[in-house]
N, CA, C and O of each residue as an XYZ file, in Angstrom:
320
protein
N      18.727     -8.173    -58.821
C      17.963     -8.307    -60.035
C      18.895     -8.277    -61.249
O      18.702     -9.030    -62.204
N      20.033     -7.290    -61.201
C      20.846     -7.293    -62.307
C      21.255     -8.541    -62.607
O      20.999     -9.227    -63.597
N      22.055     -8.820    -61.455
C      22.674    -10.152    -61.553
C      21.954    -11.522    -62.281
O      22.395    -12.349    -63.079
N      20.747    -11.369    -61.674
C      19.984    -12.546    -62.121
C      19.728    -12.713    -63.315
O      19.558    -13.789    -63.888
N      19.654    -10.787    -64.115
C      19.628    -10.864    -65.829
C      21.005    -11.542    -66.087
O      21.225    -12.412    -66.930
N      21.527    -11.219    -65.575
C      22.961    -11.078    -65.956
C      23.471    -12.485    -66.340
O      24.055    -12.864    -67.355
N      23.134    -13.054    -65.384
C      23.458    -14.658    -65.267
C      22.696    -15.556    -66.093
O      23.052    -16.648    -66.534
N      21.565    -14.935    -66.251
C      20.295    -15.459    -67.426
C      19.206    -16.321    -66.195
O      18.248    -16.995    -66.573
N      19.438    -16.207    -65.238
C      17.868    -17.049    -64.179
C      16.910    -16.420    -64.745
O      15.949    -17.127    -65.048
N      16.800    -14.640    -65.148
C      15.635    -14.356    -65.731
C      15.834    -13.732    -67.034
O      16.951    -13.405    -67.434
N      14.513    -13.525    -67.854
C      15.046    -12.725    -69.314
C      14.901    -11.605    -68.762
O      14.580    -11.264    -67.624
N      15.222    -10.965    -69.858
C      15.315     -9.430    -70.125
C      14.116     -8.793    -70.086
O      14.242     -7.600    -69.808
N      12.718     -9.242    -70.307
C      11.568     -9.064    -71.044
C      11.294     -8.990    -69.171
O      11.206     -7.938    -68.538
N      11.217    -10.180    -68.670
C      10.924     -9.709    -67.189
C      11.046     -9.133    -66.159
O      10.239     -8.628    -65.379
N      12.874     -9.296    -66.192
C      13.830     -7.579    -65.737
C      13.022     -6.721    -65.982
O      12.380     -6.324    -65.009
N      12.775     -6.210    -67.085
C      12.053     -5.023    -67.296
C      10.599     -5.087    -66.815
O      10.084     -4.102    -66.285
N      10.153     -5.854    -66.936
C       8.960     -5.879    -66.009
C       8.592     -5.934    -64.655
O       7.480     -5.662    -64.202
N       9.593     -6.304    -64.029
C       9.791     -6.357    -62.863
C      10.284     -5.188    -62.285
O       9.730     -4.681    -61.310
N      11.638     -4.553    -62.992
C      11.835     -2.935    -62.515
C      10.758     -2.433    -62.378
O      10.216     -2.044    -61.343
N      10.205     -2.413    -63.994
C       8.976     -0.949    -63.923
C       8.086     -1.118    -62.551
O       7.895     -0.075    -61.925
N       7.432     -2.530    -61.937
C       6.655     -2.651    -60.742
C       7.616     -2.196    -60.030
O       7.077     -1.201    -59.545
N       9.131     -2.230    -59.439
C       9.593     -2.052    -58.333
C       9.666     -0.203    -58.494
O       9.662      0.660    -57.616
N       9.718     -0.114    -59.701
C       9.656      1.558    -59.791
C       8.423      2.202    -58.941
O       8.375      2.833    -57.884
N       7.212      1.650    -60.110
C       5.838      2.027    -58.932
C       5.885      2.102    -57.537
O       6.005      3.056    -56.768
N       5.770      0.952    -57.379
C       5.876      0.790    -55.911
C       6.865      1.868    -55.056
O       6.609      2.417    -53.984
N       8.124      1.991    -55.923
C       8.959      2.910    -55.109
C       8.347      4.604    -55.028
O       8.634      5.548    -54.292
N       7.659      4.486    -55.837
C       6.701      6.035    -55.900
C       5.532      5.944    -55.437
O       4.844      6.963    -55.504
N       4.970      4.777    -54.858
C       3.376      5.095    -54.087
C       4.267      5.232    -52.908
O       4.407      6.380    -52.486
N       4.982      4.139    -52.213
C       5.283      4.260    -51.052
C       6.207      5.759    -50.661
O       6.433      6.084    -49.496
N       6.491      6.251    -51.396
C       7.085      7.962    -51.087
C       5.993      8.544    -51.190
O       5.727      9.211    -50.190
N       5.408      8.565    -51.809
C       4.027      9.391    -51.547
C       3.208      9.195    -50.418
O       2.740     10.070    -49.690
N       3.071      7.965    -50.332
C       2.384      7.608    -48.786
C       3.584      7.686    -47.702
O       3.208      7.589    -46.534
N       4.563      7.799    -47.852
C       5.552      8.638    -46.540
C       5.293     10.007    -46.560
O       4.724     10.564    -45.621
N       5.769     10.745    -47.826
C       4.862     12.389    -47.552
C       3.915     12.351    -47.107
O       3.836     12.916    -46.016
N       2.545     11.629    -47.700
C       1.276     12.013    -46.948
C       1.649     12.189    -45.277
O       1.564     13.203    -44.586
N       2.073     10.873    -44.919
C       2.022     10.983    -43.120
C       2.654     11.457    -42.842
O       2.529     11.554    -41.621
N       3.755     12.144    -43.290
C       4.909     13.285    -42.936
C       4.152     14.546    -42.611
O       4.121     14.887    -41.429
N       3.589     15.216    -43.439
C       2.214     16.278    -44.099
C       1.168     15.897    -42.981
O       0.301     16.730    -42.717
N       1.187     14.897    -42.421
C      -0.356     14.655    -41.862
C      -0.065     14.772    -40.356
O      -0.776     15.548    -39.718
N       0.908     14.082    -39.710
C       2.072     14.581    -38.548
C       2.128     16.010    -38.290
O       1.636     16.579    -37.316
N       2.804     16.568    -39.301
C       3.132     18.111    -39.100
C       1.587     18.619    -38.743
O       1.389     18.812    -37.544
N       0.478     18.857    -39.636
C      -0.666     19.286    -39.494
C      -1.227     19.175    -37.663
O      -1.506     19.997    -36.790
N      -1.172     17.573    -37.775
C      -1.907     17.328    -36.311
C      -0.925     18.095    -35.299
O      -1.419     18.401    -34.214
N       0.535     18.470    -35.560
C       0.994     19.156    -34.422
C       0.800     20.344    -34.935
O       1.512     21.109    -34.284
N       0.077     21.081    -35.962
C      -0.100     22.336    -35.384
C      -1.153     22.506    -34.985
O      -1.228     23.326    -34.070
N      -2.498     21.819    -35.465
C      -3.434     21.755    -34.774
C      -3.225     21.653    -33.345
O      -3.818     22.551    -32.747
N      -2.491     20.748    -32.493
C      -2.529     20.189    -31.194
C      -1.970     21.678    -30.388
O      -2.554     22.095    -29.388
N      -0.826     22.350    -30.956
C      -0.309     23.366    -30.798
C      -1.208     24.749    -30.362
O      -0.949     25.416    -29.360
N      -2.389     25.066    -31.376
C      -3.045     25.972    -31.591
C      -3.712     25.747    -30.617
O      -3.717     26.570    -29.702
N      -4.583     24.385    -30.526
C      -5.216     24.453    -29.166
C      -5.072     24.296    -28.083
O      -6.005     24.164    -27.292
N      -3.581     24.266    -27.710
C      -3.012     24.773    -26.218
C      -3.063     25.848    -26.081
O      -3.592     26.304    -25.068
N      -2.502     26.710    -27.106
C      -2.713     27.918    -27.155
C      -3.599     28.969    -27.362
O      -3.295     30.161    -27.402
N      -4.816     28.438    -27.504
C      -6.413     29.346    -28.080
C      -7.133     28.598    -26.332
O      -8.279     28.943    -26.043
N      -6.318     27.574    -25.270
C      -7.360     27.422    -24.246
C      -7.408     28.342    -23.047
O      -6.386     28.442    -22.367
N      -8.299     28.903    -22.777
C      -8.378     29.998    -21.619
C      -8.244     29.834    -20.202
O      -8.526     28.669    -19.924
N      -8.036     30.283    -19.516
C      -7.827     29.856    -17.918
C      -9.115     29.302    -17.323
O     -10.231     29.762    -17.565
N      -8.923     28.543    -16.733
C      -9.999     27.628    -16.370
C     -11.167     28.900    -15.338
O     -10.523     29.725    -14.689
N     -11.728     28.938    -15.300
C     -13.120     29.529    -14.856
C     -13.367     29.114    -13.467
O     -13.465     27.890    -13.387
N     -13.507     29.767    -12.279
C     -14.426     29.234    -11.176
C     -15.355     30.015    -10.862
O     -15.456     31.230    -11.027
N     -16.236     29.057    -10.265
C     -17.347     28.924    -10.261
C     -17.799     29.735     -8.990
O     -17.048     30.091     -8.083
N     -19.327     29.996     -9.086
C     -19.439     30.901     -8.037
C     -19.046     32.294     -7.306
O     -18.805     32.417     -6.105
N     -19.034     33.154     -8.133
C     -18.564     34.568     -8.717
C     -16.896     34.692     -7.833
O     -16.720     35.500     -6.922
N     -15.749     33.678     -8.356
C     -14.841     33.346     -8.097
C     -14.661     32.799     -7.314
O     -13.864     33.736     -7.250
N     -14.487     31.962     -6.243
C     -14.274     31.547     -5.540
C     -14.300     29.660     -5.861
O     -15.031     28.900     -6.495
N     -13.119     29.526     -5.053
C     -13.087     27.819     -5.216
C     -14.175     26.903     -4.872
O     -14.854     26.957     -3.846
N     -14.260     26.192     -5.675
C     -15.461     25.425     -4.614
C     -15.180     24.654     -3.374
O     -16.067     23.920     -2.938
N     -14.014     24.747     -2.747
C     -14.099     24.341     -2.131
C     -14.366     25.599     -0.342
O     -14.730     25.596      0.834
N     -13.976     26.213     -1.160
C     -14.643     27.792     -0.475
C     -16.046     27.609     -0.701
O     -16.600     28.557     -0.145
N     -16.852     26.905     -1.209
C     -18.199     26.959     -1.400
C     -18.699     26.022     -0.385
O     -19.583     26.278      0.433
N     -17.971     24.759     -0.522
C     -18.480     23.909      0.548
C     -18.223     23.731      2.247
O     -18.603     23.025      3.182
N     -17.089     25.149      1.896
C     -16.791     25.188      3.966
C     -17.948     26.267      4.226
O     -18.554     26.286      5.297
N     -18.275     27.346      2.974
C     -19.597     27.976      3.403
C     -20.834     27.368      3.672
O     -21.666     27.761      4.489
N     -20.925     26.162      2.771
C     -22.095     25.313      2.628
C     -22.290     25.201      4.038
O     -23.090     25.821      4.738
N     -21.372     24.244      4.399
C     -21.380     23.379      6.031
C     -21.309     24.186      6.817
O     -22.248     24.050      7.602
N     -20.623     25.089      7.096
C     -20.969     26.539      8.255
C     -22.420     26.685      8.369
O     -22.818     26.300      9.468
N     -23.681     27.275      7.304
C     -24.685     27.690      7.119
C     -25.130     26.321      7.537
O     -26.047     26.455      8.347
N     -24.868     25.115      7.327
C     -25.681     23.974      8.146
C     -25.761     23.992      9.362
O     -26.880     24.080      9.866
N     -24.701     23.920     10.112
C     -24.098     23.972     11.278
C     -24.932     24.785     11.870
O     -25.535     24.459     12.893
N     -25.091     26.226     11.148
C     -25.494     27.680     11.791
C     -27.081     27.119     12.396
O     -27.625     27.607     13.387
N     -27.607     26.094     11.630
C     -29.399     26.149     10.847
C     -30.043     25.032     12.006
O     -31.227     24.701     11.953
């Protein structure tokens, strides 16, 4: 861009108009990199917390596997 003032392809009046947009732009797009930087971190502590808040899985049938349920099942058929 300098160059191009420099050389005269563009005026001065548009240089400057043209920075100030490349300025903007250079400050939404950092801001929208923080956001998803900020938004990343969050979802891994969320993801984190709930590995860690999940409880041991539960079985069923005042403990016992179910599959201890279904060799009882079929015995008691067998028996019947």
């Amino acid at each position: 861009m300098v160059i191009s003032k420099d050389l005269g392809y563009i005026s001065a009046k548009r240089f400057d108009l043209v920075s100030e947009q490349i300025t903007d732009l250079r400050q939404m797009l950092n801001g929208y990199i923080r956001y998803l930087r900020e938004k990343k971190t969050q979802m891994r502590k969320e993801s984190d917390q709930s590995y860690s808040t999940k409880s041991e899985p539960e079985f069923t049938n005042e403990g016992r596997l179910p599959i201890d349920v279904l060799i009882e099942h079929s015995d008691n058929r067998s028996n019947s």
